[in-house]
Backbone as XML, in Angstrom:
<?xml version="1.0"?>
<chain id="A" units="angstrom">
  <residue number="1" name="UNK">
    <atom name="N" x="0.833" y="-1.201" z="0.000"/>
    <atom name="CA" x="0.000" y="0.000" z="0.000"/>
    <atom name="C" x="0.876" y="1.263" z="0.000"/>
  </residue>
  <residue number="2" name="UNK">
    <atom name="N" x="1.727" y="1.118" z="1.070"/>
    <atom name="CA" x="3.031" y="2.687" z="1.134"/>
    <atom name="C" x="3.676" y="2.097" z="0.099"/>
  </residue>
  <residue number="3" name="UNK">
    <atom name="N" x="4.874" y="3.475" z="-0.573"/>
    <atom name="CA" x="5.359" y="3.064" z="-1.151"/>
    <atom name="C" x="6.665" y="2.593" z="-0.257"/>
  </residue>
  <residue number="4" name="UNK">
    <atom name="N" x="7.174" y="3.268" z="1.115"/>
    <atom name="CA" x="7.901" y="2.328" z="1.486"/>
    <atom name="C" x="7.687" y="2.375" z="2.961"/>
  </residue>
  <residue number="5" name="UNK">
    <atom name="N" x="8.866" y="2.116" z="3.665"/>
    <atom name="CA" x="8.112" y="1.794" z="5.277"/>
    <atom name="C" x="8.514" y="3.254" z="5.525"/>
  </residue>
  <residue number="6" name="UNK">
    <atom name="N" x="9.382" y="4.584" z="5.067"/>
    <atom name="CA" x="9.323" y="5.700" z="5.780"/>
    <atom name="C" x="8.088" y="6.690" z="5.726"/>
  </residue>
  <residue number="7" name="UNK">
    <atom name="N" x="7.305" y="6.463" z="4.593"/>
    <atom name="CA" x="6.104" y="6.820" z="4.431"/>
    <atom name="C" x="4.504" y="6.563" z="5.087"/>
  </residue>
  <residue number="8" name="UNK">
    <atom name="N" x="4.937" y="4.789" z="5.547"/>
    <atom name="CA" x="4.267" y="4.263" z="6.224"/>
    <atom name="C" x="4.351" y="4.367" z="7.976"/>
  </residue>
  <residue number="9" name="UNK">
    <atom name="N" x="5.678" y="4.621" z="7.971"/>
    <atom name="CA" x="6.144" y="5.085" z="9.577"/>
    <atom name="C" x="5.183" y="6.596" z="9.458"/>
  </residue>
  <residue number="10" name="UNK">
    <atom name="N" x="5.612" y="7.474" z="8.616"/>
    <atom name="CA" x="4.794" y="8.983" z="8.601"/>
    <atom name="C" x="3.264" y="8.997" z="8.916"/>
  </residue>
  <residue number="11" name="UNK">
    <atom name="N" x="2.695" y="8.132" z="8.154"/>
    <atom name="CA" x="1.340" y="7.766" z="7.778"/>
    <atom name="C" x="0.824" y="7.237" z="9.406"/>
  </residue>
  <residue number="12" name="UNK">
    <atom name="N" x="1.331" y="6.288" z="9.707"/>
    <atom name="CA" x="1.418" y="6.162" z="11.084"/>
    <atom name="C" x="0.890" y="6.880" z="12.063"/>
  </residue>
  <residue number="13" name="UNK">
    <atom name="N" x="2.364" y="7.723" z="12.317"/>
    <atom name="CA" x="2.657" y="8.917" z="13.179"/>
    <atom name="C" x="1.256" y="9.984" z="12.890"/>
  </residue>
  <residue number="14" name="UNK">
    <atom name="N" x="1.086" y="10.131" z="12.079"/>
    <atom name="CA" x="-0.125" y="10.846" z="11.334"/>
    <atom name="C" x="-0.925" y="10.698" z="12.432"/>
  </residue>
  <residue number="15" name="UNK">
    <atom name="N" x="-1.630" y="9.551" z="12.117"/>
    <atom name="CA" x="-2.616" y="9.100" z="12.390"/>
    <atom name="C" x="-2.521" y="8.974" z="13.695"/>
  </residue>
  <residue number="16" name="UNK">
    <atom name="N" x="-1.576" y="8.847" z="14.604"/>
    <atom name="CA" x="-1.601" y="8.734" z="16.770"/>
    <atom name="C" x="-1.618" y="10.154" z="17.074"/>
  </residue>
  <residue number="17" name="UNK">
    <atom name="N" x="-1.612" y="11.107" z="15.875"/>
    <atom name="CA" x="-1.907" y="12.182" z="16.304"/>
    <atom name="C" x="-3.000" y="12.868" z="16.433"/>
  </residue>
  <residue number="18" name="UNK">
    <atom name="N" x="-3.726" y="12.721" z="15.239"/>
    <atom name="CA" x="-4.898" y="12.898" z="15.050"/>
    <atom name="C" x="-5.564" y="12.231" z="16.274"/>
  </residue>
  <residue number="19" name="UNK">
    <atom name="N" x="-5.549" y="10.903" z="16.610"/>
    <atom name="CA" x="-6.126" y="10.276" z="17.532"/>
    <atom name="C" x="-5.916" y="11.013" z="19.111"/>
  </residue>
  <residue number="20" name="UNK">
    <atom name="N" x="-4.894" y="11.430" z="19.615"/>
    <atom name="CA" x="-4.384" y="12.227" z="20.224"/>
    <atom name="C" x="-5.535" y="13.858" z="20.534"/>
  </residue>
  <residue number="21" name="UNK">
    <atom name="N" x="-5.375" y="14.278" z="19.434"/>
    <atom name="CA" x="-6.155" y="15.862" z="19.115"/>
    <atom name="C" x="-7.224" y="15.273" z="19.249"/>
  </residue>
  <residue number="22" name="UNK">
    <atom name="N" x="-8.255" y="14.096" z="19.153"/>
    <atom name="CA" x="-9.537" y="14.066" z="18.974"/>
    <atom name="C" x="-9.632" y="13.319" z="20.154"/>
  </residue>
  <residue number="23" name="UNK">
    <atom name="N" x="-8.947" y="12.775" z="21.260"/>
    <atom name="CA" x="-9.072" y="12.349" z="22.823"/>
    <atom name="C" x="-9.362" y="13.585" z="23.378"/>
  </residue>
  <residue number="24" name="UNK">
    <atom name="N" x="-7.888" y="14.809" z="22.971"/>
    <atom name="CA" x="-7.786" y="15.682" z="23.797"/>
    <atom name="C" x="-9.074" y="16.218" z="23.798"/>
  </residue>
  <residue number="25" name="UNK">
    <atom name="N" x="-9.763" y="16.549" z="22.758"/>
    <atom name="CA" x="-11.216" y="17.510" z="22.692"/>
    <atom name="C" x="-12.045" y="16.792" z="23.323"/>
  </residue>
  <residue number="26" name="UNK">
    <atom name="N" x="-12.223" y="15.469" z="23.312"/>
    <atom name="CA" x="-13.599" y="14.583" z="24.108"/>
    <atom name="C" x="-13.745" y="15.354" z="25.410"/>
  </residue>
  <residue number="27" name="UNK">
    <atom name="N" x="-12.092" y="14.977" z="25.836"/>
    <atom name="CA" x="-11.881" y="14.936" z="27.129"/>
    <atom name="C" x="-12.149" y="16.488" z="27.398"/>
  </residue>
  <residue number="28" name="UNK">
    <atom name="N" x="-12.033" y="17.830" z="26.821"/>
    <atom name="CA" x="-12.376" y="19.302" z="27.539"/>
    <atom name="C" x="-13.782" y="18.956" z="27.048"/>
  </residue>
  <residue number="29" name="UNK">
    <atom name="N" x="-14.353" y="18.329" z="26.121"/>
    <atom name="CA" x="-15.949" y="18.661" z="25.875"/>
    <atom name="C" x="-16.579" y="18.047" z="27.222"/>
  </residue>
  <residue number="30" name="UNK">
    <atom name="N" x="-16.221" y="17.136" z="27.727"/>
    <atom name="CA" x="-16.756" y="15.956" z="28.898"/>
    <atom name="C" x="-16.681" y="16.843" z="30.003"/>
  </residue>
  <residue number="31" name="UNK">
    <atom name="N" x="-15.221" y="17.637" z="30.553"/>
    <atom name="CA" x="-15.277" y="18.681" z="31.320"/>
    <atom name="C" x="-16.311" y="19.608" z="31.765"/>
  </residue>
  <residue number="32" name="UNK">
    <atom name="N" x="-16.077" y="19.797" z="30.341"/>
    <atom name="CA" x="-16.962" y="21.278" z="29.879"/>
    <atom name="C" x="-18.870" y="21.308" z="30.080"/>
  </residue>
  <residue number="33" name="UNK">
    <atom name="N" x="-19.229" y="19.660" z="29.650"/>
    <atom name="CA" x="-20.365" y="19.832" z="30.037"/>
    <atom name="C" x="-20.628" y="18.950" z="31.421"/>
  </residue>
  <residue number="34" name="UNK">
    <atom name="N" x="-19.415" y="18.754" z="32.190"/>
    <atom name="CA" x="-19.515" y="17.952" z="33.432"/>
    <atom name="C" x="-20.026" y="19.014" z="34.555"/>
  </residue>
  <residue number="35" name="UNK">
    <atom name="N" x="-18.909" y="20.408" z="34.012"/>
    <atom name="CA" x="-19.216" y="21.752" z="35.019"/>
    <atom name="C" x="-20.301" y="22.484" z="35.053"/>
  </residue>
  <residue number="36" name="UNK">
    <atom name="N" x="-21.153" y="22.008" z="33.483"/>
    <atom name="CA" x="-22.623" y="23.049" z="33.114"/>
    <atom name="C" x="-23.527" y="21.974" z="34.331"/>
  </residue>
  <residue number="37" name="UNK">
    <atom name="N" x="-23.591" y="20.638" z="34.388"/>
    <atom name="CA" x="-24.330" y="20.085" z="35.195"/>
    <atom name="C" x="-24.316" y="20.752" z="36.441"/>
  </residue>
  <residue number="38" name="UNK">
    <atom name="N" x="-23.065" y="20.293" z="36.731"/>
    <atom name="CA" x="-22.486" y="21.068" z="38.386"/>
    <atom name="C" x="-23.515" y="22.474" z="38.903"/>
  </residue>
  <residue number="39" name="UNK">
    <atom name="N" x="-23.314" y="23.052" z="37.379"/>
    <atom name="CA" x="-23.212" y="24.084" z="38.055"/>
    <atom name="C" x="-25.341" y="24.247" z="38.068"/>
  </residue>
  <residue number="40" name="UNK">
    <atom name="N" x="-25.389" y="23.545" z="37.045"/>
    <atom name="CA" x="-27.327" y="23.740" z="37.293"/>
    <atom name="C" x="-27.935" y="23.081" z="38.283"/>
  </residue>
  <residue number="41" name="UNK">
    <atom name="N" x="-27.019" y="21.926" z="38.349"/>
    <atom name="CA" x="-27.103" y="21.623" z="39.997"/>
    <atom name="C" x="-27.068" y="21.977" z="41.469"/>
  </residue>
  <residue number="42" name="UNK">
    <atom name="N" x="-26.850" y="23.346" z="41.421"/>
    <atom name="CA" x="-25.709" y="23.933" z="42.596"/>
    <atom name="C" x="-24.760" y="23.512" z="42.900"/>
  </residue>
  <residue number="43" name="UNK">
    <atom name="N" x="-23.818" y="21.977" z="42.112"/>
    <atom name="CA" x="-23.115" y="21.945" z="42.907"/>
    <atom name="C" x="-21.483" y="22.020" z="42.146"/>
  </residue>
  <residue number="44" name="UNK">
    <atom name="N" x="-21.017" y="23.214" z="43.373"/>
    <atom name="CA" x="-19.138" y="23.656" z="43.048"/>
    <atom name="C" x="-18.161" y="23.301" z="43.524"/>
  </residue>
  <residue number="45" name="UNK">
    <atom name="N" x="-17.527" y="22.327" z="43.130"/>
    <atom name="CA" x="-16.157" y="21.480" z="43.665"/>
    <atom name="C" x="-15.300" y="21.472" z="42.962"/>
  </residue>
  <residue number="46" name="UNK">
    <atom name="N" x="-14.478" y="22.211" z="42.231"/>
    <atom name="CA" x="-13.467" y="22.478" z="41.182"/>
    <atom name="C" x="-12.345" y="22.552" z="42.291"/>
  </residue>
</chain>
């Protein structure tokens, strides 16, 4: 499929990054609407 393995190493790397950037966002979106609960809840523990 690559044309060789340094392309396929790249292609790789690519891709644990992307995976990376799209954990990191779950994880502030999950935050983000963990604190809107909190906070319609009354409750503040940060």
């Amino acid at each position: 499929m690559w044309r060789n393995d340094l392309e396929a190493k790249q292609v790789l790397e690519w891709t644990q990054e992307l995976k990376q950037i799209k954990l990191d966002y779950i994880h502030r979106q999950i935050i983000k609407e963990t604190c809107k609960l909190k906070e319609r809840n009354g409750v503040v523990d940060f």
